[in-house]
C-alpha positions in Angstrom: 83.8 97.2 136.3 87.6 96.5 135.1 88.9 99.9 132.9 91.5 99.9 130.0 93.5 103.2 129.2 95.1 103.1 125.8 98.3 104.6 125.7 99.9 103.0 122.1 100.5 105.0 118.9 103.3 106.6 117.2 102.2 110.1 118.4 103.1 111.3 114.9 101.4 114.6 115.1 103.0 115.9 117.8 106.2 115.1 115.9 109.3 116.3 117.0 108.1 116.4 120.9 107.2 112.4 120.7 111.1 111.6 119.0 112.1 111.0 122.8 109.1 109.8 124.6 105.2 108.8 124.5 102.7 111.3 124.0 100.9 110.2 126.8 103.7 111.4 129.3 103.6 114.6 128.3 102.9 117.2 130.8 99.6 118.8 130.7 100.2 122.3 132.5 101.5 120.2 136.3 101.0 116.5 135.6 101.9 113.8 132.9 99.0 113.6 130.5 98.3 109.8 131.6 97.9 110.7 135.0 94.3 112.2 133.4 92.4 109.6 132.3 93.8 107.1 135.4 92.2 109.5 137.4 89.1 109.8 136.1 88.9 106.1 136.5 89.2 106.1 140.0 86.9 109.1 140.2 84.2 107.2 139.0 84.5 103.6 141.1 87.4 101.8 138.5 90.0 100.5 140.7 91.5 97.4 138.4 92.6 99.4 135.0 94.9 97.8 132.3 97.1 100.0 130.3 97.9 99.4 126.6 100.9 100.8 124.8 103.6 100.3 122.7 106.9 101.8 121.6 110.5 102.2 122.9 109.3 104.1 125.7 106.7 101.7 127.2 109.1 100.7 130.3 108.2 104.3 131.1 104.7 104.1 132.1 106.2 101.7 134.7 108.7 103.8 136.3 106.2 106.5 136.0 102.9 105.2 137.5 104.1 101.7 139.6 102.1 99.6 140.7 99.1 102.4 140.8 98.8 102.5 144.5 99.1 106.3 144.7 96.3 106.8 142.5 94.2 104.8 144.3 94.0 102.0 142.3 93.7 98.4 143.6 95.6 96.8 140.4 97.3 98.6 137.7 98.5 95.8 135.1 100.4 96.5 131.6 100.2 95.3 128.5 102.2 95.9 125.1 101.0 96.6 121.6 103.5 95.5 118.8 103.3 98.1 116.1 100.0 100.1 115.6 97.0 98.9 114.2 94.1 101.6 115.4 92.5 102.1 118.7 89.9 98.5 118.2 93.4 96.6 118.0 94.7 97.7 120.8 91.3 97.5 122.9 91.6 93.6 121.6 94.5 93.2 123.8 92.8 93.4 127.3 90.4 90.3 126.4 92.0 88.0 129.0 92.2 90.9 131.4 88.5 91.7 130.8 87.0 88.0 131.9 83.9 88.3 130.4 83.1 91.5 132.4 82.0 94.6 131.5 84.9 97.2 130.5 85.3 101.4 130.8 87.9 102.3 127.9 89.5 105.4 127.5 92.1 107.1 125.5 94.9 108.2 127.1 95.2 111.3 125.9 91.6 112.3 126.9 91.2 115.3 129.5 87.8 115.4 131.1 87.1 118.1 133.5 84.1 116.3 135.9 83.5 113.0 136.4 82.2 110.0 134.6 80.8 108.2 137.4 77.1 108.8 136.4 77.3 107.3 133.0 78.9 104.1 134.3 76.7 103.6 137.2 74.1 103.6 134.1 76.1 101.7 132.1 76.1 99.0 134.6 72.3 99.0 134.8 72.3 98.7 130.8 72.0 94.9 130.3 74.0 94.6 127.3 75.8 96.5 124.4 77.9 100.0 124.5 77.4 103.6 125.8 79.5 106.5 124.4 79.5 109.8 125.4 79.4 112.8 123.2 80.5 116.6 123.1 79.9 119.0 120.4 82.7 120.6 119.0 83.6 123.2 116.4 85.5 121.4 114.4 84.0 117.6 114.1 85.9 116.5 111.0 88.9 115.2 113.1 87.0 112.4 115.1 84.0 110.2 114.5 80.8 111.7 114.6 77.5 111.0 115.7 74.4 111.6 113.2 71.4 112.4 115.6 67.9 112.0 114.4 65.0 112.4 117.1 67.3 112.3 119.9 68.4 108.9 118.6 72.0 108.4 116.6 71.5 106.8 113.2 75.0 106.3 112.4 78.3 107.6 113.4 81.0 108.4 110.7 84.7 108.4 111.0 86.7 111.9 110.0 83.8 112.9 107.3 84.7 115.5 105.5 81.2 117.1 105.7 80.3 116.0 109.2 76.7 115.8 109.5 76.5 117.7 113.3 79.0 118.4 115.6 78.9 115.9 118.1 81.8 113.6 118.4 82.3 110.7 120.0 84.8 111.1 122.5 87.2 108.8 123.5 85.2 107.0 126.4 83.3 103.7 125.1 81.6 101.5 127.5 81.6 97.3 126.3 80.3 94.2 126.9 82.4 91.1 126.4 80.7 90.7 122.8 83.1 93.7 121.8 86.2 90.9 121.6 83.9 89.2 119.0 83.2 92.0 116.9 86.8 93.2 116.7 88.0 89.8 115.1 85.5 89.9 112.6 87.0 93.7 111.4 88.3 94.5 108.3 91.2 97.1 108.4 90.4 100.5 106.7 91.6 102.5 104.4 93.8 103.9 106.8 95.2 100.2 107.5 93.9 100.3 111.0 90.8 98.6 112.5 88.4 101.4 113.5 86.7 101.7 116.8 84.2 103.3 115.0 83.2 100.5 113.3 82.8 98.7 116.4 80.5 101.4 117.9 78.5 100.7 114.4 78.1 97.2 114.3 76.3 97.9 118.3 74.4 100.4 116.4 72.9 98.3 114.2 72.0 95.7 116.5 70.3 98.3 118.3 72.7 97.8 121.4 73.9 101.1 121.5 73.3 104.1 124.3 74.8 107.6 124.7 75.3 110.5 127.2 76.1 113.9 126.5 79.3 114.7 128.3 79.4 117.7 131.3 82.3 119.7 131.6 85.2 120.9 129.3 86.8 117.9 127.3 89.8 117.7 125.0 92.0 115.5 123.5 95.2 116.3 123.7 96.6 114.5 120.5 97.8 117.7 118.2 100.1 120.7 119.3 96.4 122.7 119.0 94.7 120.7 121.0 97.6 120.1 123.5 97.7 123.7 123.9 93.9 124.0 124.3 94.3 121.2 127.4 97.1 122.4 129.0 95.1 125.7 129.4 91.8 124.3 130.5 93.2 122.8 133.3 95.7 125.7 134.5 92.4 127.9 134.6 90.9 125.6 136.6 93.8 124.8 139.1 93.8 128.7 139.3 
């Protein structure tokens, strides 16, 4: 399986630490945040990864991670996102790197503590659709979450207000090639950006939709909170 890491975005909430460079290069406690979710990659068998971003300070990524050799990578390839648009628009980007094959997506600023490789060794058994993985959280009403009825989800809903559990879907998403399709026919929403979440729907309702509950600490790292919260998960566990 090919994996995409999508590094784009403004990184307006960590305003004024993103003025001079990408979120995703910030350190989190001894290593650039983006050196994370690479690893976790290669961790679990994904050796041909595409990274997505944007900005002025996309020839970074380049100076920063190379070619991808010292990660252990067989093929590190770039791409660049004009603009923002929400996480579906940039995952539409890596169609022509994804050649019909099945892709492991995963937000840059995602820090997972084990490893993924179970759930894409099943993914690769699953003969069609998406896995996500989950995590409950205490506070659910900054990311999409996952409505959970007999062990099944029955919908998943997009920074409710009045989240209906606290399990999130985190920012790991498993595809098929149909995923390309689905993300043309989006509308943008009300936050003018087309919505992964409605992707993981629209595999929902087709019944094409799996899920794993994640092991391990997990956090994004997207707010000075939750920066903070990373950056100290890992130094206790390097200690």
């Amino acid at each position: 399986m090919k994996g995409v890491v999508l590094a784009g975005g403004t990184g307006s909430r960590l305003y004024p630490l993103t003025l001079v460079t990408n979120k995703h290069l910030l350190p989190v406690y001894n290593k650039p945040m983006i050196y994370y979710p690479i690893s976790t990659l290669v961790e679990a068998g994904v050796k041909d990864v595409l990274l997505v971003t944007g900005g002025e300070m996309a020839g970074d990524f380049l100076r920063l991670l190379g070619n991808g050799k010292e990660f252990g990578l067989s093929r590190l390839s770039y791409t660049y996102q004009k603009g923002s648009g929400g996480i579906a628009a940039a995952l539409s980007l890596a169609e022509d790197f994804a050649e019909k094959q099945k892709i492991v997506v995963i937000l840059g600023d995602n820090i997972i503590e084990g490893s993924i490789k179970k759930y894409v060794e099943s993914y690769q058994k699953q003969e069609k659709g998406v896995k996500i993985l989950l995590r409950e959280v205490e506070y659910p009403e900054r990311f999409g979450v996952a409505e959970i009825e007999n062990e099944k989800i029955v919908s998943i809903e997009e920074k409710p207000k009045n989240p209906k559990s606290n399990y999130i879907v985190i920012g790991v998403y498993m595809y098929d090639s149909q995923v390309f399709d689905i993300i043309r026919g989006l509308k943008a929403s009300d936050r003018g950006e087309l919505e992964i979440t409605d992707v993981n729907n629209y595999y929902l309702k087709k019944g094409a939709l799996t899920y794993d509950i994640l092991d391990g600490f997990w956090s994004d790292a997207g707010t000075f909170d939750s920066l903070l919260l990373a950056n100290n998960l890992v130094a206790k566990k390097k200690k």
